[in-house]
C-alpha positions in Angstrom: -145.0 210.1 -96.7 -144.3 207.9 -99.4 -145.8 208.0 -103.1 -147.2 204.0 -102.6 -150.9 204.1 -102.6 -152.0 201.3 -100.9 -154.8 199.1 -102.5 -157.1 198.7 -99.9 -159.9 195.9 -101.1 -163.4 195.5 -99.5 -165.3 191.9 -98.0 -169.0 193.0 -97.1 -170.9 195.6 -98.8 -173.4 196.2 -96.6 -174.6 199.5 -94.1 -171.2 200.3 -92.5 -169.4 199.7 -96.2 -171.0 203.0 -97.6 -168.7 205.2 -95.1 -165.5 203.2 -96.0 -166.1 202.9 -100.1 -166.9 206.4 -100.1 -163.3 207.2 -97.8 -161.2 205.2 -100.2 -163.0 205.4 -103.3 -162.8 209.2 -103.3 -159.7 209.6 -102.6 -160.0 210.9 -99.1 -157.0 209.1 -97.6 -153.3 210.3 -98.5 -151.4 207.2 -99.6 -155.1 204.9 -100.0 -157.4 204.0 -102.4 -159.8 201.1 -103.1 -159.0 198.6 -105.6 -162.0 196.3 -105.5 -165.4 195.1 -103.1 -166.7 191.6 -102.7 -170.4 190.6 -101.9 -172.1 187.3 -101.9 -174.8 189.4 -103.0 -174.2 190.2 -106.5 -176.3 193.4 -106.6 -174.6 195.3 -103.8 -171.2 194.9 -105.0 -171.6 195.9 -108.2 -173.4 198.9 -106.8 -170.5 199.8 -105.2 -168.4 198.8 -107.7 -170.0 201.1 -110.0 -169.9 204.3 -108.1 -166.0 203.7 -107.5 -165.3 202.5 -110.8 -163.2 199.1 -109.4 -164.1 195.3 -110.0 -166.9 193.7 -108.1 -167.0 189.6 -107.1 -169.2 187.6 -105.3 -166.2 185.1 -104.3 -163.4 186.7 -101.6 -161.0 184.3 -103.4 -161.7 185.3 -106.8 -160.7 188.6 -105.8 -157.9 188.3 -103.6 -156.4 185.9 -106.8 -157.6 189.0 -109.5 -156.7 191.9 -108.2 -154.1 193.5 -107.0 -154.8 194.3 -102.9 -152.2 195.7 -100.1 -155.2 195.5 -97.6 -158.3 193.4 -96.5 -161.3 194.9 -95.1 -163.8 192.7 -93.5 -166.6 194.1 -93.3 -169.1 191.2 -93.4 -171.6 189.8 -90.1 -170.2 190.2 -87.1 -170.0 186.3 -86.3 -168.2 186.0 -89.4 -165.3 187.8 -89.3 -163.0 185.2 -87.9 -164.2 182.6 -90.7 -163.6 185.3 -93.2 -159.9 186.8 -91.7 -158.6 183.1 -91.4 -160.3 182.1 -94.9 -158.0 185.4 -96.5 -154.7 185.1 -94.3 -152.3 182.8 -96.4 -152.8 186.1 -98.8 -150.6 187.8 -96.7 -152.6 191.1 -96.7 -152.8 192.9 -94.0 -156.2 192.9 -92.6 -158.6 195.6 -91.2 -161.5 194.3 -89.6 -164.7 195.9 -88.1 -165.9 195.8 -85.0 -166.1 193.9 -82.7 -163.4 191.6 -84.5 -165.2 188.8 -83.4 -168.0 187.2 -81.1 -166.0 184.8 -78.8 -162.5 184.1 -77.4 -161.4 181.4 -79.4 -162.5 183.3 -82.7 -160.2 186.3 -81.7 -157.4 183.9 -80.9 -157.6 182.2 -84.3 -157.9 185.8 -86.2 -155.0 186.5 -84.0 -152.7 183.6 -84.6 -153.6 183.0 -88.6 -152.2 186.7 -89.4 -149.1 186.4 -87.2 -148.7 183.2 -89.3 -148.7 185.4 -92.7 -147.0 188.2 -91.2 -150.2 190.7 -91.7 -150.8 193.2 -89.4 -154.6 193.0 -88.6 -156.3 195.9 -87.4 -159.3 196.4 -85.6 -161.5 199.4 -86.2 -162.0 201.5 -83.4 -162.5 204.7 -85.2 -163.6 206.8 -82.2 -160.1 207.1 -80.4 -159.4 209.2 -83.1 -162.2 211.5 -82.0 -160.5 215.3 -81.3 -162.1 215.4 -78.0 -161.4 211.7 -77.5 -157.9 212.7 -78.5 -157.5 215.3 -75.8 -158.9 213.7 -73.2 -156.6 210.8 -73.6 -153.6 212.9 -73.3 -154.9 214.9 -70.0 -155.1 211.0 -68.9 -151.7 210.3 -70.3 -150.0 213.5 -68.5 -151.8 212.4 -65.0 -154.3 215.4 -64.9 -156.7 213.0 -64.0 -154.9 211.7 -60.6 -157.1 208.3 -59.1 -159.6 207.6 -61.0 -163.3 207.4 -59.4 -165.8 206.7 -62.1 -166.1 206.4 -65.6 -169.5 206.4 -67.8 -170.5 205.5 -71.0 -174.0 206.3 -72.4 -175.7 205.0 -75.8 -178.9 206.0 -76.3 -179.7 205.3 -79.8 -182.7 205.1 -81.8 -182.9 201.5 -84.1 -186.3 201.0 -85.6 -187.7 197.2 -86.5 -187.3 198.4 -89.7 -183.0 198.9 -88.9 -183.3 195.2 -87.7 -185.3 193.8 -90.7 -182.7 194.8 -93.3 -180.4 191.7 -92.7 -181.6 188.4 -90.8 -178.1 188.0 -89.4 -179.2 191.6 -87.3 -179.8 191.2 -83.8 -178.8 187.0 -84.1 -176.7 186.1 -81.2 -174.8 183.5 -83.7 -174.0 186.4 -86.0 -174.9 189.9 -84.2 -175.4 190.3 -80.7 -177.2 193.1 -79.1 -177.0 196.8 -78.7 -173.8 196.1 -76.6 -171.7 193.7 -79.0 -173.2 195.9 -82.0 -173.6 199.6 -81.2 -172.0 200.5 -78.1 -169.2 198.0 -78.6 -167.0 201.4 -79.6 -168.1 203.1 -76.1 -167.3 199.9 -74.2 -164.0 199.7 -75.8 -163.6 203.1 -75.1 -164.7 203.3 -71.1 -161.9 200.4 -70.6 -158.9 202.2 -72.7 -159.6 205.4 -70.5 -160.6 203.8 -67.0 -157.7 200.6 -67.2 -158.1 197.2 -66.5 -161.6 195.6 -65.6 -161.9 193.2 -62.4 -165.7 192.8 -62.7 -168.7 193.3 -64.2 -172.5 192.8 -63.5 -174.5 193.1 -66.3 -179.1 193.4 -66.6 -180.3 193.4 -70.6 -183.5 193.2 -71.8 -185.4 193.4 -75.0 -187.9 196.4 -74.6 -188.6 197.4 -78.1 -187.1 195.5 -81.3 -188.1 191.5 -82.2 -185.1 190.3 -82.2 -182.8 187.4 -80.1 -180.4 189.4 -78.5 -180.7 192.5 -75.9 -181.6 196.7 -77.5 -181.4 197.9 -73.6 -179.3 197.2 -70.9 -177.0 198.7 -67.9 -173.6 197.6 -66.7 -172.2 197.9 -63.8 -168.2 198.1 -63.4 -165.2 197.4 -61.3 -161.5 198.1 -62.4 -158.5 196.7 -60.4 -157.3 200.2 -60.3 -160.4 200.6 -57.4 -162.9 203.1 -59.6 -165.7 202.2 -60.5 -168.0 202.0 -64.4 -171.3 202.4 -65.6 -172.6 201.7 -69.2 -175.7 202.4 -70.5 -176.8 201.1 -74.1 -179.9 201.2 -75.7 -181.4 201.5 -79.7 -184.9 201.9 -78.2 -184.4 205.9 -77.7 -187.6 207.0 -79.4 -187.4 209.1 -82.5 -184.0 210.2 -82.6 -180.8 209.2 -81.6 -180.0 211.1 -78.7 -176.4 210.8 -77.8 -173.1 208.7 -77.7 -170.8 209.7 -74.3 -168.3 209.0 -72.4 -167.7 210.9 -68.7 -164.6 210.8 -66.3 -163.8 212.0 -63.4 -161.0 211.4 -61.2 -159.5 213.6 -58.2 -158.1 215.9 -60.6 -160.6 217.0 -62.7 -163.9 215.8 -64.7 -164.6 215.4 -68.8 -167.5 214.8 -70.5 -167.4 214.2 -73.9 -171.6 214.1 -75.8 -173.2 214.6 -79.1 -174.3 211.2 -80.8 -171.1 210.4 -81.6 -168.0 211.0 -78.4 -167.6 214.0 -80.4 -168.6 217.0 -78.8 -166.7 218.4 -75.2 -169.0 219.5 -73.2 -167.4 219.6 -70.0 -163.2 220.1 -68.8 -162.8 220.9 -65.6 -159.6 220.2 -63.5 -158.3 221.0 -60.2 -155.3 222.7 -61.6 -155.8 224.6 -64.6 -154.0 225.1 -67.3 -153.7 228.4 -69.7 -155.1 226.6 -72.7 -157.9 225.1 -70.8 -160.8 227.9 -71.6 -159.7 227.5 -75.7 -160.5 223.3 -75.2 -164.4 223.4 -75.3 -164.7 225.5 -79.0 -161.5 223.9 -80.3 -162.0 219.9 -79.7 -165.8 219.7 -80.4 -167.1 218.8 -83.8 -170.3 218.3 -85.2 -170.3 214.9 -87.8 -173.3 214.1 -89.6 -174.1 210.9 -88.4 -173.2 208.6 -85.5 -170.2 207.4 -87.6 -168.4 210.5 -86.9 -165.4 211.4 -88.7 -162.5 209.7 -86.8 -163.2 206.7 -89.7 -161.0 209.1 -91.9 -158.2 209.6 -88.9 -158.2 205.9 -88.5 -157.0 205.6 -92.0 -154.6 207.9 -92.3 -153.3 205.6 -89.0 -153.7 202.3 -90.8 -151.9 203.7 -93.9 -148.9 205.3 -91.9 -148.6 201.9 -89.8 -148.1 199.7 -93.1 -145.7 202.3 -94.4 -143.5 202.6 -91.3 -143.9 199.1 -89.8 -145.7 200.2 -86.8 -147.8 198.7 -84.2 -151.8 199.3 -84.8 -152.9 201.6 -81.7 -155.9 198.8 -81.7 -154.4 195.9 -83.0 -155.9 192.0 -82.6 -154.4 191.4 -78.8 -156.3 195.1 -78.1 -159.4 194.1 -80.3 -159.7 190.7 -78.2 -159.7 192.6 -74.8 -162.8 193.9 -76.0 -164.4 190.9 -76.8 -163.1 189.6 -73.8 -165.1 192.5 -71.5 -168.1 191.6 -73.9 -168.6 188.1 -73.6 -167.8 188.6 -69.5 -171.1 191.2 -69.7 -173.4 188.8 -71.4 -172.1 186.1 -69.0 -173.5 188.2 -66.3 -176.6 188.5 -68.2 -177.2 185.0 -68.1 -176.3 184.2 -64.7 -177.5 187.2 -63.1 -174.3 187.3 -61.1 -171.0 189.2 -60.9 -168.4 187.9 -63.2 -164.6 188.3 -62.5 -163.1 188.9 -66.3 -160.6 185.9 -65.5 -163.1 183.6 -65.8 -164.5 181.2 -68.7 -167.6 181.6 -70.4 -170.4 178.8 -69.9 -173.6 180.6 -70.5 -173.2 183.2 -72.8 -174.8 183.1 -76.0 -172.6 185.6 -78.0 -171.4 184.2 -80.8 -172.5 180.4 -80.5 -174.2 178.5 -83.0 
């Protein structure tokens, strides 16, 4: 690799920037470190700033004109991440953004199309692909071990508190937030459509059993992909004390995986028609055990945003991937709404995600 360290700088210091300051400002990625955090409020970035020993601003622009920045990481309310990624694109950073990248359509498309413009790569992070079970399960897929596909499942059964919700107004907001599908489970919906393929439909029933807020903590999807198998999700933040688990099943003709903990981290089942010699070593070697639902695949996703920029390759989620997301998302809460089967080539009318 080369000896460049690239200056990574941080927009949002809030709950999820903890897990990326401490990745970059320690030192934890080869070729990365953190060269500065922004905060409209004062006091949390120069908390930050303090533990990591780099300059703290209240104003994004102030910074980017400052200090000296490879990379821009948005990590600021979900609703405003396209404001923020189009405010900081004639920069000509690149551009890591959190998920999900954005709250509607056209947002994506303009995060999209302003870093093309500037020639920035923009990422979008999807840090559990990176998973080592995630990883291996992928490749079975990959090599066809799978054969048709039959169903795929996705469970989130997380435990948010009012108090969670409380910290930030912008939580739970449908202008800014979403529910426990756009927020929380938006990595295990992304992740049921990059192992299952292309969605035809979905059918969608939320509700709000637990937390005050606007937008859904519980709800169940139902899925078709145009390759004829069929999807389930099933995301909630009203499991009560404890989170419970994060999970992802498939099964196909050739075999079944399930991958559990809290966090798509842990195999706990690979099983295929035909096996293969290294297939009793997979359950001990491709579990691990993180410390919190964040996992550890934020430090793999890194190392792959680092060795991108450096080699000029293509993001394994970049925006067009980041958008399909959004795309799924907004054609769930559509459902929602309507109470009826949505086709994803369709355009939204009554979903609230995202509008103000």
């Amino acid at each position: 690799m080369s000896e460049k360290k690239l200056k990574f700088a941080l927009v949002g210091c809030g709950r999820i920037a903890k897990r990326h300051s401490e990745l970059l400002g320690n030192n934890q990625i080869e070729g990365a470190c953190l060269s500065a955090v922004c905060d409209i409020v004062e006091e949390k970035a120069a908390s930050i700033g303090a533990k990591f020993s780099v300059p703290a601003f209240t104003d994004m622009h102030e910074m980017m004109r400052k200090v000296d920045a490879d990379v821009v990481v948005i990590l600021t309310e979900s609703g405003k991440h396209a404001e923020h990624v189009v405010a900081l694109a004639p920069y000509g950073k690149h551009v890591v953004v959190e998920k999900p990248m954005a709250l509607t359509l056209d947002d994506a498309d303009a995060m999209i199309s302003a870093c093309a413009g500037y020639g920035a790569k923009l990422f979008v992070v999807k840090q559990n692909r990176f998973n080592v079970p995630i990883v291996k399960a992928r490749q079975a897929l990959e090599e066809g071990r799978f054969g048709k596909l039959v169903m795929g499942t996705v469970r989130v059964r997380w435990c948010r508190t009012q108090a969670y919700y409380d910290q930030a107004p912008w939580r739970g907001t449908w202008a800014l937030d979403g529910g426990v599908l756009s927020n929380q489970a938006s990595h295990h919906v992304d992740m049921l459509e990059w192992m299952m393929g292309e969605v035809d439909s979905v059918f969608s029933m939320n509700t709000t059993a637990l937390a005050k807020i606007e937008a859904e903590d519980t709800a169940v999807v139902v899925v078709r992909f145009k390759n004829g198998a069929l999807g389930v999700i099933e995301a909630t933040t009203a499991s009560r004390p404890i989170d419970l688990e994060g999970s992802v099943s498939i099964l196909g003709e050739g075999g079944t995986v399930e991958i559990g903990g809290f966090a798509m981290n842990q195999m706990k089942v690979w099983k295929f028609v035909e096996p293969r010699a290294d297939d009793e070593e997979v359950m001990g070697r491709y579990s691990v055990n993180p410390p919190n639902v964040y996992g550890f695949g934020h430090h793999a996703y890194y190392e792959h945003v680092v060795h991108c920029i450096l080699h000029d390759k293509r993001p394994l989620v970049d925006g067009l991937a980041g958008r399909n997301s959004v795309k799924l998302l907004t054609a769930i809460y559509e459902s929602a709404e309507t109470r009826r089967e949505i086709q994803l080539q369709f355009s939204p009318k009554s979903s609230r995600l995202g509008v103000r």
